[in-house]
C-alpha positions in Angstrom: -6.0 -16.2 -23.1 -7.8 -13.1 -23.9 -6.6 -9.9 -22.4 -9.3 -8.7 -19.7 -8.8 -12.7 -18.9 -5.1 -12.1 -18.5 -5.7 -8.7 -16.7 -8.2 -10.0 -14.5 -5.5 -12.7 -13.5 -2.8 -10.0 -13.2 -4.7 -7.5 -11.0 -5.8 -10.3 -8.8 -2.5 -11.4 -8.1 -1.8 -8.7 -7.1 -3.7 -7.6 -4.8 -3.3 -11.2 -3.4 0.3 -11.1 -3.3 -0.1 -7.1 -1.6 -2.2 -8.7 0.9 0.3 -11.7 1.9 2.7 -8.7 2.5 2.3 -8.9 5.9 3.6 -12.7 6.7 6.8 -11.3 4.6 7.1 -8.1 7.1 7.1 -10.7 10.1 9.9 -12.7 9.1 11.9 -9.6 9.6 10.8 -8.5 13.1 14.4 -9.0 14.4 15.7 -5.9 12.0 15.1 -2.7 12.5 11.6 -0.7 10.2 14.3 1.8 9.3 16.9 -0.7 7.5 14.0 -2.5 5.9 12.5 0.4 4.4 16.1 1.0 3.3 17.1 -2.3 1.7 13.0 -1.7 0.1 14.3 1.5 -1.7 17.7 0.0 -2.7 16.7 -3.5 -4.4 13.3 -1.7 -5.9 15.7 0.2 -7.5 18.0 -2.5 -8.8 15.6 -4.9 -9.3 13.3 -2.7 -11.3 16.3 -1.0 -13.9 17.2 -4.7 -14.3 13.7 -5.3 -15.5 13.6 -2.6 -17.8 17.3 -3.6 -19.2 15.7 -6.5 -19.6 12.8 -5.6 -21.5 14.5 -3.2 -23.5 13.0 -0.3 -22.5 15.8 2.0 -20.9 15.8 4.3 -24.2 11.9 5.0 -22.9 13.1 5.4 -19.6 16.2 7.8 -20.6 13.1 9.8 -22.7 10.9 9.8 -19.8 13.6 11.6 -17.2 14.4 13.9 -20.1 10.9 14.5 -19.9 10.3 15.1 -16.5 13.3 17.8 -16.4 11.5 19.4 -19.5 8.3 19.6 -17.1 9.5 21.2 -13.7 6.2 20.7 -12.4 6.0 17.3 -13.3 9.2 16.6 -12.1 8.9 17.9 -8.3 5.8 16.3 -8.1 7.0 12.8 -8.7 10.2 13.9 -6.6 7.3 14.7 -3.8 5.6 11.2 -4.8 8.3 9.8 -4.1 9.1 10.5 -0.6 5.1 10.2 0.4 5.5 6.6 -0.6 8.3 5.7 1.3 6.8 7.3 3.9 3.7 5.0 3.7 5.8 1.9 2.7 7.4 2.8 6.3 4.3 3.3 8.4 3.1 -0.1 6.9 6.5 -2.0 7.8 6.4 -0.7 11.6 2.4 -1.5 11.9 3.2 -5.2 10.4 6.3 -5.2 13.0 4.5 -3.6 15.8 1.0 -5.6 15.9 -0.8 -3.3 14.4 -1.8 -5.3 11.0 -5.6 -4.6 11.6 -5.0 -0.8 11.2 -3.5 -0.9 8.3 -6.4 -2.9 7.1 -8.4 0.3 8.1 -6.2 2.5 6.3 -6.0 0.7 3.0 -10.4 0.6 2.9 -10.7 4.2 3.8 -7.7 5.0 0.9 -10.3 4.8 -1.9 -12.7 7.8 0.2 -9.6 9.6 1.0 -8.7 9.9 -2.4 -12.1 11.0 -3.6 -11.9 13.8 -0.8 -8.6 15.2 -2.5 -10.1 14.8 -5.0 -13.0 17.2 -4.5 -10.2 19.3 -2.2 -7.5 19.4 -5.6 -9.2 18.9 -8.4 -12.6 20.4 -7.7 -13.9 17.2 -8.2 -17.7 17.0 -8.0 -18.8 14.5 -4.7 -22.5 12.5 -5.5 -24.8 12.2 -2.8 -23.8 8.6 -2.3 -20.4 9.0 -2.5 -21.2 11.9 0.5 -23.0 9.5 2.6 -19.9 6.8 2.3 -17.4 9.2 3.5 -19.9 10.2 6.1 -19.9 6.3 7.1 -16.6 5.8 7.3 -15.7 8.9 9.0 -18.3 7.2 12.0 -16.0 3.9 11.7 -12.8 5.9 12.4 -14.3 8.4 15.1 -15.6 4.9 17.1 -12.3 3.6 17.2 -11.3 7.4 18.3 -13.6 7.7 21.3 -13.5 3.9 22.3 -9.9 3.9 22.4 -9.1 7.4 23.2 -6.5 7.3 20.9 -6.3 8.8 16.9 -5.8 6.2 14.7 -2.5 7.4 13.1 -1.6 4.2 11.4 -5.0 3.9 10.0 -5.4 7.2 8.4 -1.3 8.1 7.8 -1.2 5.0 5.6 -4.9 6.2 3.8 -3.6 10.1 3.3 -0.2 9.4 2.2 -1.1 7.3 -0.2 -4.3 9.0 -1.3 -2.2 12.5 -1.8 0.3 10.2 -3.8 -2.0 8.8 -6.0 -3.0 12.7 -6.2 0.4 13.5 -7.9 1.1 10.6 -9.6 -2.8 11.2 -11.3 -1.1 14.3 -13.1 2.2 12.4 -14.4 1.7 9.9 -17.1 4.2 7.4 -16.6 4.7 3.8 -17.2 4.3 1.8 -13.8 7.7 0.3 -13.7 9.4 3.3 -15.3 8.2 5.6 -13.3 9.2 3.1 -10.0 13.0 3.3 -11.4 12.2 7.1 -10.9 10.6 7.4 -7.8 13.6 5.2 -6.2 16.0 7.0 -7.7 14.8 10.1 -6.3 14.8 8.6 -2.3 18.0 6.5 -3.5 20.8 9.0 -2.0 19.0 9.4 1.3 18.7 4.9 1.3 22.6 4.4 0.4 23.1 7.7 2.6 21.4 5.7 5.5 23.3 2.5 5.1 26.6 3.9 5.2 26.0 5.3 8.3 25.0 1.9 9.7 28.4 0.2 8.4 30.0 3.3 9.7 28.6 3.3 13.2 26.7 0.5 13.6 26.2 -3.5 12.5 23.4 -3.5 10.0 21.5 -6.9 9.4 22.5 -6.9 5.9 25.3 -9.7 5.6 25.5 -9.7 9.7 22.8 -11.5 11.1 22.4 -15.0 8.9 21.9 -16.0 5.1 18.2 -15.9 5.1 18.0 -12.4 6.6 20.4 -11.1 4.4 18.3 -12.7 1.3 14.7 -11.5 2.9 15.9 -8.0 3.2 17.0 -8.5 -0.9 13.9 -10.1 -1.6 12.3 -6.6 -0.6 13.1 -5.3 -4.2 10.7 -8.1 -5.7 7.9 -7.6 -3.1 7.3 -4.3 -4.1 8.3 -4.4 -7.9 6.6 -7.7 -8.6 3.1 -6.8 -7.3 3.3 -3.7 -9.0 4.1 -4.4 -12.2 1.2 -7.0 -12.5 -1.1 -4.5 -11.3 0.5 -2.2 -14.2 -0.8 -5.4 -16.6 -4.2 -5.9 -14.8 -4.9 -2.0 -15.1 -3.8 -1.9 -18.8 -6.7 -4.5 -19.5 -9.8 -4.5 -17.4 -12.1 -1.7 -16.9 -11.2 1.0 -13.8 -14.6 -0.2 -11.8 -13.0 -4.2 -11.7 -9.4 -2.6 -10.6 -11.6 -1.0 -7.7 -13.4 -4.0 -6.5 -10.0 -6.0 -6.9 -8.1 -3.5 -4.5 -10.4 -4.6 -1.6 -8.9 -7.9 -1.5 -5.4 -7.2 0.3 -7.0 -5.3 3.2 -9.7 -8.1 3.4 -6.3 -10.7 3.4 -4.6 -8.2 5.8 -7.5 -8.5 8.5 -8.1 -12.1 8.3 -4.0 -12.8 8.6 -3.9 -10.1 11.5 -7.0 -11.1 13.5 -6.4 -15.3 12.9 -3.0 -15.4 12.4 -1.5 -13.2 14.9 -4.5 -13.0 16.9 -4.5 -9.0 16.7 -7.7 -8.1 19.1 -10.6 -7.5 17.1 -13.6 -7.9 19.5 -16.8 -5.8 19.3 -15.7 -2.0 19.0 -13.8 -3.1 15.8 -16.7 -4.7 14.6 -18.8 -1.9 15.0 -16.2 0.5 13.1 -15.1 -1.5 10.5 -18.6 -2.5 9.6 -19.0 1.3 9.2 -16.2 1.2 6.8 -17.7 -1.8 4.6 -21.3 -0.1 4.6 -19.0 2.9 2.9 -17.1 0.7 0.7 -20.7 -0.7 -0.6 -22.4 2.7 -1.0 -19.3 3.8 -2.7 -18.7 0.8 -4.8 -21.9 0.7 -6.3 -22.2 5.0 -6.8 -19.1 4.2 -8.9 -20.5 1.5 -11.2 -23.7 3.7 -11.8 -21.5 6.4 -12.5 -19.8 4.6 -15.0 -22.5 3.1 -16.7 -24.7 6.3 -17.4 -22.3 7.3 -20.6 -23.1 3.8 -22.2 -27.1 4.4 -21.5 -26.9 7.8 -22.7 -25.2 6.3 -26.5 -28.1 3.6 -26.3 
């Protein structure tokens, strides 16, 4: 197998498996968004240094924190990074648990506008015409849902910002992808174990309390969010940047088909209306990208 073949087959898994999240989320609607988001943080953790044991890479890793602490600036960003993701691993575990699946869908096809925007806001990024006009589309899609509903969209646009402003930081640390995940949960790791033995302390966690298969789910949360990640670290390694964006429009497509069919999520004509907003954004955008990328390669010819 060649390796964009093997990178096409690695990024689209994962964004497949990201997008089956949700059916995961639901089998744990009987324990609590705050212990899940826990047991994520702990089992990323182990599961991911196990992975690098493994693969024989802890000397890279015990270079990379040495690294980081050489680089203060580096180092408080990922430590900032790190605590924007669990923030946004959190808002997506309470939307699953709480019916609110199709929002997150929202959120995770604005993410790729939002980030642009930070990037002009951050970076000083230049912003095409086209690129312009797709923010200016999907900024109609979310004020619809705003003035139909009478209600701001937090779950929509606090999963697209914190991501966005962590894929800001992480976009001036260059770190391997499952590295850098032993990292991040190491930083958020205190304030996890911190949490749980409060909840042995004062309360009955569902960790080894409620049943066998609870207690394995909430384990399982370490692979969910290592496994997807790590083949998207393969995918990105091997395809061209334009394909990792078209690929990354497949779990929020999954994510609104599972919550609109699956858990029959009302998604009548008002959502139509914005989301098709969105899509006309993601087209103009998509294809703004893809010329932008090309001109380089007609400019050698």
């Amino acid at each position: 197998m060649s390796a964009e073949k093997k990178g096409v087959l690695a990024a689209a898994l994962a964004y497949i498996l990201w997008g089956l999240v949700p059916l995961y989320w639901k089998q744990l609607e009987n324990v609590s968004s705050n212990e899940i988001i826990t047991s994520r943080i702990v089992w990323s953790f182990v599961l991911t240094i196990i992975f690098v044991i493994l693969i024989k890479q802890w000397k890279l890793l015990i270079s990379d924190v040495k690294m980081l602490w050489k680089n203060q600036k580096s180092f408080w960003a990922l430590f900032a990074a790190s605590y924007l993701i669990s923030v946004n691993w959190y808002i997506f575990i309470w939307a699953v648990n709480n019916n609110h699946i199709i929002e997150t869908s929202m959120g995770y096809y604005i993410n790729p506008l939002i980030s642009v925007l930070l990037g002009v806001i951050f970076l000083k990024e230049k912003l095409s015409k086209a690129q312009l006009l797709a923010c200016i589309f999907a900024l109609g899609g979310v004020l619809i849902l705003v003035i139909s509903y009478g209600t701001f969209p937090f779950v929509s646009l606090g999963l697209a910002f914190s991501f966005g402003i962590y894929g800001l930081l992480k976009k001036q640390i260059k770190l391997d992808a499952t590295r850098g995940l032993v990292i991040e949960t190491f930083f958020i790791l205190p304030v996890a174990l911190g949490y749980y033995i409060y909840l042995f302390a004062v309360d009955t966690p569902a960790m080894f309390n409620i049943n066998i298969s609870t207690t394995l789910l909430l384990i399982g949360t370490g692979a969910i969010t290592a496994v997807p990640l790590i083949l998207f670290a393969i995918g990105a390694q091997n395809i061209p940047l334009y394909l990792v964006g078209f690929f990354q429009y497949i779990a929020p497509t999954m994510t609104l088909i599972i919550g609109t069919f699956v858990y029959g999520e009302k998604f009548g004509g008002i959502e139509l209306v914005a989301f098709s907003c969105i899509w006309i954004a993601i087209i103009i955008f998509s294809f703004a990208t893809v010329r932008e990328l090309k001109k380089p390669k007609l400019k050698k010819k």
